[in-house]
C-alpha atoms as a printed R data frame, in Angstrom:
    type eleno elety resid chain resno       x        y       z
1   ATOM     1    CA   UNK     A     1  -6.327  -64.856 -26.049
2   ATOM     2    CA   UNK     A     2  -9.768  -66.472 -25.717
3   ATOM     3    CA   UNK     A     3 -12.159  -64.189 -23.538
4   ATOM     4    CA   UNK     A     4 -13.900  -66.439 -20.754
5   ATOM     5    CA   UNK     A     5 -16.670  -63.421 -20.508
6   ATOM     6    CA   UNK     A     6 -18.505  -60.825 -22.445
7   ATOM     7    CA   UNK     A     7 -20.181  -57.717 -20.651
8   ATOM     8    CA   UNK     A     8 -19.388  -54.175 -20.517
9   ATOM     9    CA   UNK     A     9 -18.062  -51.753 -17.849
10  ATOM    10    CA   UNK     A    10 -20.779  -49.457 -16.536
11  ATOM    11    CA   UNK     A    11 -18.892  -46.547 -15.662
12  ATOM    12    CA   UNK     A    12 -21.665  -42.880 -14.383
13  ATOM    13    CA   UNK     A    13 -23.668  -43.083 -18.028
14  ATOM    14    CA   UNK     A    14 -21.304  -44.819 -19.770
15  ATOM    15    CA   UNK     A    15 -20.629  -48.242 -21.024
16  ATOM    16    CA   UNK     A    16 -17.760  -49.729 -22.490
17  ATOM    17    CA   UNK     A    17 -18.528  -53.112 -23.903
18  ATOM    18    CA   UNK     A    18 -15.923  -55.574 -23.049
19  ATOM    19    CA   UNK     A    19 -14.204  -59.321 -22.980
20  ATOM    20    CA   UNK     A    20 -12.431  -60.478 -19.861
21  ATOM    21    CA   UNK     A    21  -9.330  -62.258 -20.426
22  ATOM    22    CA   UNK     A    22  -6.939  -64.260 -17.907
23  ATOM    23    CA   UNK     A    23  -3.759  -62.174 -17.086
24  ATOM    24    CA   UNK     A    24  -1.980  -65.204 -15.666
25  ATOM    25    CA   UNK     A    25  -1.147  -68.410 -16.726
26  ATOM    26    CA   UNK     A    26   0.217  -71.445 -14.334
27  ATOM    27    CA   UNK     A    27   2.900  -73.174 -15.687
28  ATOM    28    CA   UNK     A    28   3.388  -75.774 -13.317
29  ATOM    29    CA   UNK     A    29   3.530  -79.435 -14.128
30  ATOM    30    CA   UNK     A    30   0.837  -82.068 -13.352
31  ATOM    31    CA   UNK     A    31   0.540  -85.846 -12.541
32  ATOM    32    CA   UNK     A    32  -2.247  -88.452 -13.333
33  ATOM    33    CA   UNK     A    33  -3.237  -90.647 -10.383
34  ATOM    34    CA   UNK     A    34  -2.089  -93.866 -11.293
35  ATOM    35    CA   UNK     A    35  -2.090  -97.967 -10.604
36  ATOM    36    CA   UNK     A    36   1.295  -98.567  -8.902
37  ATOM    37    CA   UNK     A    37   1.470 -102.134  -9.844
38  ATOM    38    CA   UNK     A    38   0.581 -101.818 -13.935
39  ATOM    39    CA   UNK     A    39   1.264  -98.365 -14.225
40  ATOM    40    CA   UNK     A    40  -2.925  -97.853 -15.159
41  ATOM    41    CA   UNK     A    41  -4.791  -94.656 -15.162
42  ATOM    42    CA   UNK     A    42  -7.057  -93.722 -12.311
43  ATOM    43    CA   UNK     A    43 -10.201  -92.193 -13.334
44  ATOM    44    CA   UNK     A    44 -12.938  -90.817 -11.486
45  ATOM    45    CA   UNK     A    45 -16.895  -91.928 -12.762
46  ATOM    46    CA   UNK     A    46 -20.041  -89.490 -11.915
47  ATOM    47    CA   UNK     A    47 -22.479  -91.919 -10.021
48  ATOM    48    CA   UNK     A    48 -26.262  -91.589  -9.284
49  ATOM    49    CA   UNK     A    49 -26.469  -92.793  -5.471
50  ATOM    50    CA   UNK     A    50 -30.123  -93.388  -6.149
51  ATOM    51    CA   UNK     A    51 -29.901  -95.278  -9.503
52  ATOM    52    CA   UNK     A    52 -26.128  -96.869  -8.962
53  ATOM    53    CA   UNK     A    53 -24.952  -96.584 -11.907
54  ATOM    54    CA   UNK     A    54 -22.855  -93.668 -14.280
55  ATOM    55    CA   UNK     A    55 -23.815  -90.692 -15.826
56  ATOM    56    CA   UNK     A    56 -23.189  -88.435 -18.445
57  ATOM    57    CA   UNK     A    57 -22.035  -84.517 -18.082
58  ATOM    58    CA   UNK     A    58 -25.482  -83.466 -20.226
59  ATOM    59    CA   UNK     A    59 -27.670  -85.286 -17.031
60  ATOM    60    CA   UNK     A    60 -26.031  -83.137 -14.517
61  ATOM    61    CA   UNK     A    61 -27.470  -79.967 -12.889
62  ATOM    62    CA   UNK     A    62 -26.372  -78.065  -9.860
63  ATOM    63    CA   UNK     A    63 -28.202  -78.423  -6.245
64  ATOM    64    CA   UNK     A    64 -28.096  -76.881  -3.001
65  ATOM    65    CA   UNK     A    65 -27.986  -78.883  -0.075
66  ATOM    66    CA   UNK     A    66 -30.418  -77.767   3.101
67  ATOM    67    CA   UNK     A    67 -28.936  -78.272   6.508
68  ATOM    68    CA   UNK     A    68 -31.229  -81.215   7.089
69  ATOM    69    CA   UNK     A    69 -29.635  -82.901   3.800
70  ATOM    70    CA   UNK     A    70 -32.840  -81.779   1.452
71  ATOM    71    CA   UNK     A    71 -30.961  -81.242  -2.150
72  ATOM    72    CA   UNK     A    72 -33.061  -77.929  -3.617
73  ATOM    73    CA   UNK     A    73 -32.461  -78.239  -7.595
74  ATOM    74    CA   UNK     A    74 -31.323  -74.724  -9.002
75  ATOM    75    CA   UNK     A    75 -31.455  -74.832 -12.953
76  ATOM    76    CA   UNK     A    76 -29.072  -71.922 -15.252
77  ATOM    77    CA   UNK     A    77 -32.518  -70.507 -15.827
78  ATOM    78    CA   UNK     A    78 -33.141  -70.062 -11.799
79  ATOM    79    CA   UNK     A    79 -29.771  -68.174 -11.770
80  ATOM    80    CA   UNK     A    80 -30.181  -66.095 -15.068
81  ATOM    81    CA   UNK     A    81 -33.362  -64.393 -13.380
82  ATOM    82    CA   UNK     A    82 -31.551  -63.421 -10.488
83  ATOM    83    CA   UNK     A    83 -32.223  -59.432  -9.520
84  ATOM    84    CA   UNK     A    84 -28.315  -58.678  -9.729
85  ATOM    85    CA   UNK     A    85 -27.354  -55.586 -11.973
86  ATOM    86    CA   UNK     A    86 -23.804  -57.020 -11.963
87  ATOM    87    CA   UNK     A    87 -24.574  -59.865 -14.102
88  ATOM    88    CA   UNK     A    88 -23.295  -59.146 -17.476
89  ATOM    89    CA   UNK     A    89 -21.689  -55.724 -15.919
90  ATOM    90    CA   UNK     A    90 -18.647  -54.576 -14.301
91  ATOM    91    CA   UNK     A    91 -20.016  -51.703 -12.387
92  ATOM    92    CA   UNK     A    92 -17.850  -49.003 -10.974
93  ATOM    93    CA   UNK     A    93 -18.791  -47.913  -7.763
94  ATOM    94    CA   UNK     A    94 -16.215  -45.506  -6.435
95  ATOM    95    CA   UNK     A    95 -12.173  -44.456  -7.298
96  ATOM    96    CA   UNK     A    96  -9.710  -44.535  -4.541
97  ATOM    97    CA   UNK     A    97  -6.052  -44.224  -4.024
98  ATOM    98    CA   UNK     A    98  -4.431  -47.439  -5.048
99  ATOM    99    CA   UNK     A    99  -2.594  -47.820  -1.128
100 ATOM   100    CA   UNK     A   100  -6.418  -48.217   0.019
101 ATOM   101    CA   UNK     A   101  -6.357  -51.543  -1.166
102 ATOM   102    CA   UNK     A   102  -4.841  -54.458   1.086
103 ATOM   103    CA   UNK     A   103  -3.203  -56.443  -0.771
104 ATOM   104    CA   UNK     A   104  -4.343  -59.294   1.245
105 ATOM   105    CA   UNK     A   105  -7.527  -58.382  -0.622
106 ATOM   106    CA   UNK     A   106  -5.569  -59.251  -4.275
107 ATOM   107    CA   UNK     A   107  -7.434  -62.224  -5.969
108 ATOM   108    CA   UNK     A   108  -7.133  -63.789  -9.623
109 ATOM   109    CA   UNK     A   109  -6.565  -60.905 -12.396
110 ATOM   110    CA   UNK     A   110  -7.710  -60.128 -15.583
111 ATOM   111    CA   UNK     A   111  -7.512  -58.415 -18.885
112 ATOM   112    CA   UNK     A   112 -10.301  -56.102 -20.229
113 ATOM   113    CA   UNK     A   113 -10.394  -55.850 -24.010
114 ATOM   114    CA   UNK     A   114 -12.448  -53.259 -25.582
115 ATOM   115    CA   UNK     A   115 -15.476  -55.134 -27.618
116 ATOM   116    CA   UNK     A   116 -14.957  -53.584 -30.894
117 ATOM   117    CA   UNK     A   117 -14.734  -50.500 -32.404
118 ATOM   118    CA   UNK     A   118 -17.458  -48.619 -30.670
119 ATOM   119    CA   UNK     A   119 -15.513  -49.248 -27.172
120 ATOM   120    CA   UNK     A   120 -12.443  -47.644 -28.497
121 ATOM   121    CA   UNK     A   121 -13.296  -44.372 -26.991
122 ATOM   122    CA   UNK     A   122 -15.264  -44.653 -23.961
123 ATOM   123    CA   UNK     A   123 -12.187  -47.471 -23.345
124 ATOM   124    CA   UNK     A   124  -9.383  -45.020 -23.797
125 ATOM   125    CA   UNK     A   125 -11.294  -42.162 -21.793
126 ATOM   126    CA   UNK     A   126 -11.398  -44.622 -18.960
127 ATOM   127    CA   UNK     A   127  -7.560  -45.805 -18.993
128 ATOM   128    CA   UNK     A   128  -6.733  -42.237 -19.533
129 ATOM   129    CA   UNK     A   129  -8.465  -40.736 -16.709
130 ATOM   130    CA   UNK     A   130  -7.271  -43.910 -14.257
131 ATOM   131    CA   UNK     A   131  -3.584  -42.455 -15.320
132 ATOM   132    CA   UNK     A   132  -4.056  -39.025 -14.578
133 ATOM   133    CA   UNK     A   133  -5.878  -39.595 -11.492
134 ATOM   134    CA   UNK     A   134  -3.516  -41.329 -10.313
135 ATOM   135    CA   UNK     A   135  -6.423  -43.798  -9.080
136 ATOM   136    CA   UNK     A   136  -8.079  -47.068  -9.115
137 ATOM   137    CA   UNK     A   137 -11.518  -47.987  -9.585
138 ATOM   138    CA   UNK     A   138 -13.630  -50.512  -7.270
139 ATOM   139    CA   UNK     A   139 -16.071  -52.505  -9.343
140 ATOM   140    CA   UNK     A   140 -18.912  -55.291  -8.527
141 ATOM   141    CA   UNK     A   141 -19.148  -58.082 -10.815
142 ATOM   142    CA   UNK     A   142 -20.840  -61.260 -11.685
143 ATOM   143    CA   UNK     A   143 -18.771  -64.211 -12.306
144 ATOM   144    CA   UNK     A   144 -19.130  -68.167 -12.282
145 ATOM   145    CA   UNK     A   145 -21.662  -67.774 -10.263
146 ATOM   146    CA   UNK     A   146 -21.488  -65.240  -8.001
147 ATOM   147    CA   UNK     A   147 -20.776  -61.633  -6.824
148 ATOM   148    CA   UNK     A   148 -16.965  -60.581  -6.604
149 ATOM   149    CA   UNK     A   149 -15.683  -57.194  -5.732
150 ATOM   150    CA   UNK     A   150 -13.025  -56.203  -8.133
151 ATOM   151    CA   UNK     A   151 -10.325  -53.144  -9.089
152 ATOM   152    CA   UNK     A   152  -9.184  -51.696 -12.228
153 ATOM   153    CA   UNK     A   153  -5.619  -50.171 -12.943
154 ATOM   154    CA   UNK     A   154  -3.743  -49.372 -16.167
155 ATOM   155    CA   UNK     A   155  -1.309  -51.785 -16.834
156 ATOM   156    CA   UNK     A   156   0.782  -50.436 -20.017
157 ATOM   157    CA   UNK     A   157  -1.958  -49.833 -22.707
158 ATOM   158    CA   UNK     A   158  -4.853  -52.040 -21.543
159 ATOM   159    CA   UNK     A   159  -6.774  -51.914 -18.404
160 ATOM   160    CA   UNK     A   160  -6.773  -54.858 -15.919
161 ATOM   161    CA   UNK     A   161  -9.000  -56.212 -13.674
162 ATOM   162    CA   UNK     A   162  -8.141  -57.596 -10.294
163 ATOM   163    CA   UNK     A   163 -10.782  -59.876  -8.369
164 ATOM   164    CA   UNK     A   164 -11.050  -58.895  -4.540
165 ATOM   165    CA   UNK     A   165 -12.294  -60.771  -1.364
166 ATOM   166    CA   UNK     A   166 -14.673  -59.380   0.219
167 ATOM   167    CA   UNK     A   167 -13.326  -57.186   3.480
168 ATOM   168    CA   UNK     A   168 -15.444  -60.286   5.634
169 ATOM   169    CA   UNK     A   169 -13.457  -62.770   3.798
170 ATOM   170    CA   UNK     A   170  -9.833  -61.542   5.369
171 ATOM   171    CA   UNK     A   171  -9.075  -62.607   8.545
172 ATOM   172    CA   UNK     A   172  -7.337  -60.842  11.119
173 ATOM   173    CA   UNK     A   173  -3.593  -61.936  12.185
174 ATOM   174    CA   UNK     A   174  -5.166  -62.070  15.916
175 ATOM   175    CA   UNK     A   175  -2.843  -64.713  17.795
176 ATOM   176    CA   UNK     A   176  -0.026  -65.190  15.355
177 ATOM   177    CA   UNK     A   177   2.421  -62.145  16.907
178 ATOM   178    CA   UNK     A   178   5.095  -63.581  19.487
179 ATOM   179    CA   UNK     A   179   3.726  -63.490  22.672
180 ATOM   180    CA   UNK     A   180   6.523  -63.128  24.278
181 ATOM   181    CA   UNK     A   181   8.166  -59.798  25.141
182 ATOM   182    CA   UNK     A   182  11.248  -59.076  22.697
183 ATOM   183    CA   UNK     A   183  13.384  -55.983  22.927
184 ATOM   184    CA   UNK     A   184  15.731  -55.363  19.887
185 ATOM   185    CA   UNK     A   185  18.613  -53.179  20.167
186 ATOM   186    CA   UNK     A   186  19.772  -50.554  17.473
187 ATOM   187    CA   UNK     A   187  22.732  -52.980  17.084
188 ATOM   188    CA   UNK     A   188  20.595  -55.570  16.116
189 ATOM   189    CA   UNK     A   189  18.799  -52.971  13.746
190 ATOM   190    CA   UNK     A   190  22.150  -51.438  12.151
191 ATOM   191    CA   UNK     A   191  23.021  -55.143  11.626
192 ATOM   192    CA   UNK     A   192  19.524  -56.259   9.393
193 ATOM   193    CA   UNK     A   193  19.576  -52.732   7.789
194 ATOM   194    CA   UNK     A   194  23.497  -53.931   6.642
195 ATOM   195    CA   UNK     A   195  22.098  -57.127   5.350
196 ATOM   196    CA   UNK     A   196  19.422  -55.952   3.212
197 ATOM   197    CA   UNK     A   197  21.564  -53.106   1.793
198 ATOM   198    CA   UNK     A   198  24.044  -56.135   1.033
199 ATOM   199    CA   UNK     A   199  20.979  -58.088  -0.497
200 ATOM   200    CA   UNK     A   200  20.411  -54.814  -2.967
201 ATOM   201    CA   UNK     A   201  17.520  -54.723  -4.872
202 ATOM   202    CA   UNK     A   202  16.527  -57.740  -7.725
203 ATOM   203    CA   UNK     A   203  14.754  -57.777 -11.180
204 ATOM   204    CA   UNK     A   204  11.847  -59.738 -10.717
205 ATOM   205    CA   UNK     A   205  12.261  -61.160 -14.309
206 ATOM   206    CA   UNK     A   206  15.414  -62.607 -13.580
207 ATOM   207    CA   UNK     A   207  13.560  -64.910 -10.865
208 ATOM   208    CA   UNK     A   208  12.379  -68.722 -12.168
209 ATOM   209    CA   UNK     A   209  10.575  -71.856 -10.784
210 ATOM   210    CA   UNK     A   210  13.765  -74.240  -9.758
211 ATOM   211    CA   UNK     A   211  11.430  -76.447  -8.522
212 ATOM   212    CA   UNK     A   212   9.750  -77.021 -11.473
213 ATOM   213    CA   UNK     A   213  12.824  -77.235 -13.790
214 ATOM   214    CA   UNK     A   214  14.428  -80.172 -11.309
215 ATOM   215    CA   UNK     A   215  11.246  -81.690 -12.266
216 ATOM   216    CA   UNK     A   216  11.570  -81.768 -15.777
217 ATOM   217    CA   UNK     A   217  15.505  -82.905 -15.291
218 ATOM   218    CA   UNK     A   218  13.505  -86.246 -13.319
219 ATOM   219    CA   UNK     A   219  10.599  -86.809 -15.951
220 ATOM   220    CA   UNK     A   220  13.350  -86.883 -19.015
221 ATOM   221    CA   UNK     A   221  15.772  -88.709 -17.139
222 ATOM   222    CA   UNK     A   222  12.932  -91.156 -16.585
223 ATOM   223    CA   UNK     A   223  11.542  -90.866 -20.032
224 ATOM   224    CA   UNK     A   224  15.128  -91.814 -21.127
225 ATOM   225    CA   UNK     A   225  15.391  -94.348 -18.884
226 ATOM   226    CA   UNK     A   226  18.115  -93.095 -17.018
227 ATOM   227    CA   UNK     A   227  18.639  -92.498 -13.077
228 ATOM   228    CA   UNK     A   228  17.634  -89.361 -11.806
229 ATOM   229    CA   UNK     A   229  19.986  -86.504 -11.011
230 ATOM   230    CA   UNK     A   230  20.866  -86.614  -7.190
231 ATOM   231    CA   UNK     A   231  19.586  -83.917  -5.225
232 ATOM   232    CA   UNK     A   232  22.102  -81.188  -3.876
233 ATOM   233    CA   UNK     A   233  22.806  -81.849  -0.049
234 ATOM   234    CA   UNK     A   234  19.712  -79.347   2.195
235 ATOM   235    CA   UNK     A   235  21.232  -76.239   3.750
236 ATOM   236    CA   UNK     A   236  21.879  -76.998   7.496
237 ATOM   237    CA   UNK     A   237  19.912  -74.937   9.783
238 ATOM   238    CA   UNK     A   238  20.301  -75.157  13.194
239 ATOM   239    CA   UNK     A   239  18.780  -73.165  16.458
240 ATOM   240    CA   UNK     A   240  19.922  -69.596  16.524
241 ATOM   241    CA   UNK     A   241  21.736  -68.805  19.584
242 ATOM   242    CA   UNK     A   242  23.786  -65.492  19.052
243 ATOM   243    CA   UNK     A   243  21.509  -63.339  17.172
244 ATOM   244    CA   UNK     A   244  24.259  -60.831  16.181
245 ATOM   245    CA   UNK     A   245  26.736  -63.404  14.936
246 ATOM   246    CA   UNK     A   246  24.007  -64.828  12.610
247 ATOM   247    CA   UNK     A   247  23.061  -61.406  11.736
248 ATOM   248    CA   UNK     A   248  27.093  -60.584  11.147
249 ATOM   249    CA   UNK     A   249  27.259  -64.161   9.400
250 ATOM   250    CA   UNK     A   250  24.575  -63.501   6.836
251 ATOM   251    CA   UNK     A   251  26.389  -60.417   5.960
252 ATOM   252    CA   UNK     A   252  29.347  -62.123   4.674
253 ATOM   253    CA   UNK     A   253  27.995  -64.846   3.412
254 ATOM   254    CA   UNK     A   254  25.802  -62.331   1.066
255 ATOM   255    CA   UNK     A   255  28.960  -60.184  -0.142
256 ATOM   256    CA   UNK     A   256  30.801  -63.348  -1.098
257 ATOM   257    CA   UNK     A   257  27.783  -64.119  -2.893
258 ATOM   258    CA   UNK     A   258  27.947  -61.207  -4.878
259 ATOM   259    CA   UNK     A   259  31.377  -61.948  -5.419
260 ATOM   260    CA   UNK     A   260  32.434  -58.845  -2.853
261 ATOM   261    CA   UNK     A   261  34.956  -58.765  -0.744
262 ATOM   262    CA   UNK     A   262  33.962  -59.830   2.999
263 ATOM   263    CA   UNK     A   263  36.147  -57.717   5.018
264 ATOM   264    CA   UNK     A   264  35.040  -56.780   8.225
265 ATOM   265    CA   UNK     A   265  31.253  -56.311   9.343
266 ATOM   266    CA   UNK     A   266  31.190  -53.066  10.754
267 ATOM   267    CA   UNK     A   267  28.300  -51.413  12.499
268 ATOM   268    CA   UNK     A   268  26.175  -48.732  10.306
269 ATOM   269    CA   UNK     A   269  25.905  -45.220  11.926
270 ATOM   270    CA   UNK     A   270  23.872  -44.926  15.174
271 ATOM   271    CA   UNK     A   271  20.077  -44.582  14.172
272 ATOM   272    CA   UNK     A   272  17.954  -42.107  15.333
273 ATOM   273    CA   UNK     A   273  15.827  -43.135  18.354
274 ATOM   274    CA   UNK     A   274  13.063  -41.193  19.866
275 ATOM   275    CA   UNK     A   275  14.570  -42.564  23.212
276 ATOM   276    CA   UNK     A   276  16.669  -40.282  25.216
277 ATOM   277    CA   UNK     A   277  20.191  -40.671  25.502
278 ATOM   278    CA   UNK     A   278  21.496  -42.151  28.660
279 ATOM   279    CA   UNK     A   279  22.731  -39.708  30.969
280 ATOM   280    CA   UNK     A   280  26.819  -39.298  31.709
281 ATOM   281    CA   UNK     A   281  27.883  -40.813  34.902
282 ATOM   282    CA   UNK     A   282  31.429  -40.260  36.415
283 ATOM   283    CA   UNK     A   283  32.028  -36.787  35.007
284 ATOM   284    CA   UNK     A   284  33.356  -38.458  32.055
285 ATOM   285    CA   UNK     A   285  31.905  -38.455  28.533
286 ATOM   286    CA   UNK     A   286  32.365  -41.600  26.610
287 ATOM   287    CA   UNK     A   287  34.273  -41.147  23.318
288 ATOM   288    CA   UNK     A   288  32.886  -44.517  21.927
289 ATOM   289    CA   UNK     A   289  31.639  -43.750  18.540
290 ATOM   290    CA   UNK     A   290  30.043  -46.268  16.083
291 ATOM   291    CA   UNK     A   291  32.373  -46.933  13.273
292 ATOM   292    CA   UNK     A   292  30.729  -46.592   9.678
293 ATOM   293    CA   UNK     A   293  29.856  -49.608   8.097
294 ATOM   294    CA   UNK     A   294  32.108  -48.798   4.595
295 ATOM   295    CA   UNK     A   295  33.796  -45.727   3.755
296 ATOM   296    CA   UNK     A   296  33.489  -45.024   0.144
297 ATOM   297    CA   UNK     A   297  36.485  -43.959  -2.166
298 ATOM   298    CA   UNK     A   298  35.646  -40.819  -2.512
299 ATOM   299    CA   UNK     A   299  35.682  -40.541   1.459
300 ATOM   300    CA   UNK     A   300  39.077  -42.274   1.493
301 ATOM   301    CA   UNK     A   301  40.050  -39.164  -0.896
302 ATOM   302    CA   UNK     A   302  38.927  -36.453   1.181
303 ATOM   303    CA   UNK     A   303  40.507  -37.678   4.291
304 ATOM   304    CA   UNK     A   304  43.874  -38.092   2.500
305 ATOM   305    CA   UNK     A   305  43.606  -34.688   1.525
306 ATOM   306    CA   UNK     A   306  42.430  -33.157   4.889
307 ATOM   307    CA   UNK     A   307  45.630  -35.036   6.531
308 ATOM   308    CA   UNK     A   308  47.590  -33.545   3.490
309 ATOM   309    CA   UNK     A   309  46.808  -30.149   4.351
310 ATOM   310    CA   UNK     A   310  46.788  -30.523   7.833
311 ATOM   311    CA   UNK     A   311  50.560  -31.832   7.714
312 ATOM   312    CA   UNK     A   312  50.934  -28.956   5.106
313 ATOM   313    CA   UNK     A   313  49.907  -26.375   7.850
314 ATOM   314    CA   UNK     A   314  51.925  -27.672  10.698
315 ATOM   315    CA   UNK     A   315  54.850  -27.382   8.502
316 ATOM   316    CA   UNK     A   316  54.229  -24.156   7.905
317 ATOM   317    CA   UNK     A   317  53.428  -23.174  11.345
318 ATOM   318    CA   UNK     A   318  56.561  -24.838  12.528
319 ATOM   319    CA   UNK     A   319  58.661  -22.901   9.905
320 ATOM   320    CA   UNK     A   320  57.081  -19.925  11.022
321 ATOM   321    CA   UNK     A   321  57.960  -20.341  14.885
322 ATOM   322    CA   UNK     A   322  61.580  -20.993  14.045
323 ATOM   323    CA   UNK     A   323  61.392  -17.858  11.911
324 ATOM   324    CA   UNK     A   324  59.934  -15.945  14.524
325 ATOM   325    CA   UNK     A   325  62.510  -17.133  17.510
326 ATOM   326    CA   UNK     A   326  65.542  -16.565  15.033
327 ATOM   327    CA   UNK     A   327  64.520  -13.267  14.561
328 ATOM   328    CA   UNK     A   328  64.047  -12.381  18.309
329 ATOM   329    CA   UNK     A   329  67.494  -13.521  19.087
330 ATOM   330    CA   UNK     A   330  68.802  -11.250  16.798
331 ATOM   331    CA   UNK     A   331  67.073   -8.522  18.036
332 ATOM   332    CA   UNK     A   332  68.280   -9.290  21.751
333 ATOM   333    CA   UNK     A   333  71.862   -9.048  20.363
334 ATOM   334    CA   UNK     A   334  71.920   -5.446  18.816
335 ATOM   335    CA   UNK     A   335  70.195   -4.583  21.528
336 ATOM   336    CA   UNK     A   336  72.945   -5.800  24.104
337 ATOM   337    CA   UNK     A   337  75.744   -4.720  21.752
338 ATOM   338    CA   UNK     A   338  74.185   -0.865  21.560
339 ATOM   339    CA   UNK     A   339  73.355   -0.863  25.765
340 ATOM   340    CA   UNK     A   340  77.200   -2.047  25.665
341 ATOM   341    CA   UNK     A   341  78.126    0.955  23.317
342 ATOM   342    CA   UNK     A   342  76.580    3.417  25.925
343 ATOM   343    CA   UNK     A   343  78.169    2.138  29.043
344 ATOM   344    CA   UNK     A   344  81.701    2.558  27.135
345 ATOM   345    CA   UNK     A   345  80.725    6.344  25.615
346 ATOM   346    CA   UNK     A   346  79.607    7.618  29.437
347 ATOM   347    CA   UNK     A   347  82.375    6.251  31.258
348 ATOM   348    CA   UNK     A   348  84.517    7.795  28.977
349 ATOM   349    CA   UNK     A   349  83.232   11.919  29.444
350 ATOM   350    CA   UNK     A   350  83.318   11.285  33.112
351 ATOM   351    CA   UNK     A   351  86.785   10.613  32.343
């Protein structure tokens, strides 16, 4: 990969001489501006206002305009005598925590490769101590031009650089929050948290630009002179009037999707809420209780087996009462029979 800048890190009393490479590439697919009636290029020609007439690149310089509309000529020489230690050097001004960073912060990003053999070392003591720290370093550096804040992390075996805005150059979301006054139950909740369990997780290398390979499906149908593929009919979407049913809605539509059965959207377990319950009215307690959203084999297993050896027991507890009031009867009748036995013995010696 060609390097599109040579410095060095400066990093306490050490500096790691470096080349900045681009981590990213765009792949997306460009047009030329052309004549719609003869199908002729568009071009754009660099004109002198004062002479009227076109220039080449090698008789064009940079200016900077005044706010009265004075141009004040800055030359490359101007700008390499600038008092800026960051010119040709990334330098590392504190390590924090990687969550410090917003990522709203998250510019362009770059490779650093080490500058030849004598980087080799102060290069892998960086990367290495980055790992084991667990940390990220915040950098200044100069590039096209100007000033950029920056951050380096280890990404596999090479450490990358990632070009920050400033913390001036975010602006606050002030204004873009509903302003109206929402409440959203726990049903609502249990119903979301359903859907994105449904959703599951993705690899991110599995994802792909359609858009740009319907493109390329147009340009060689055109190229072959052919008609273009039709476009698939747009997904209806209409005002949302029951948020529950769309909620319950996208659930299905998701498992069947993922080639799942649909079944019946069930409401996940009651959340924990930091709101107290509502008291009992009536003297009555409600025996309502929110059904699980999906009981599991292995649940289905265990309750077959608690009913199994709950059946078992009442068996056995029924066996044992008819035991028991057998027994008792039996017990009645040699008693009668030896109270009998008596009577018949004493009437007999007062005989």
């Amino acid at each position: 990969m060609r390097s599109i800048w040579n410095g060095a890190i400066s990093f306490g009393l050490v500096s790691i001489p470096i080349k900045l490479v681009n981590a990213t590439e765009s792949h997306s697919i460009s047009f030329r501006q052309i004549h719609t009636e003869d199908g002729g290029r568009v071009r754009y020609r660099k004109v002198c206002e004062l002479e009227d007439r076109e220039i080449t690149q090698s008789e064009i310089g940079k200016g900077y305009e005044d706010a009265d509309g004075t141009i004040i000529p800055i030359t490359d020489e101007d700008l390499a005598h600038l008092p800026l230690p960051t010119a040709k050097t990334i330098e590392i001004v504190a390590f924090v925590p990687a969550d410090r960073i917003d990522p709203l912060q998250m510019d362009a990003a770059y490779y650093l490769q080490a500058g030849g053999a004598p980087a080799a070392k102060p290069y892998t003591l960086l990367r290495e101590a980055l790992k084991r720290s667990n940390k990220v370093a915040i950098a200044k550096f100069a590039l096209r031009g100007r000033e950029r804040l920056g951050m380096l992390r280890v990404v596999e075996d090479a450490i990358a650089l990632h070009g920050l805005l400033w913390p001036d150059e975010v602006r606050a979301p002030e204004g873009l929050a509903p302003d109206t006054k929402v409440t959203v139950s726990d049903k609502e909740l249990d119903l979301a948290d359903a859907l994105m369990d449904t959703l599951g997780e993705i690899d991110l290398d599995d994802l792909h630009d359609e858009y740009r390979e319907a493109l390329e499906e147009v340009v060689a149908a055109k190229a072959a002179g052919e008609a273009p593929p039709e476009s698939p009919e747009p997904a209806r979407s209409g005002k949302v009037l029951d948020l529950m049913a769309a909620l319950e809605k996208s659930v299905r539509e998701a498992k069947e999707s993922r080639g799942e059965e649909p079944g019946e959207v069930r409401q996940l377990p009651q959340r924990k809420s930091a709101r107290a319950a509502p008291k009992q009215t009536g003297g009555k307690k409600s025996t309502t209780k929110a059904a699980p959203a999906k009981k599991t084999a292995a649940a289905k297993k265990s309750t077959a087996k608690t009913a199994a050896k709950s059946t078992a027991r009442s068996s056995q507890g029924t066996k044992k009462t008819a035991s028991a009031s057998a027994s008792a009867s039996a017990k009645k009748a040699t008693s009668a029979k030896k109270t009998a036995a008596k009577k018949t013995t004493a009437r007999k010696r007062s005989a």
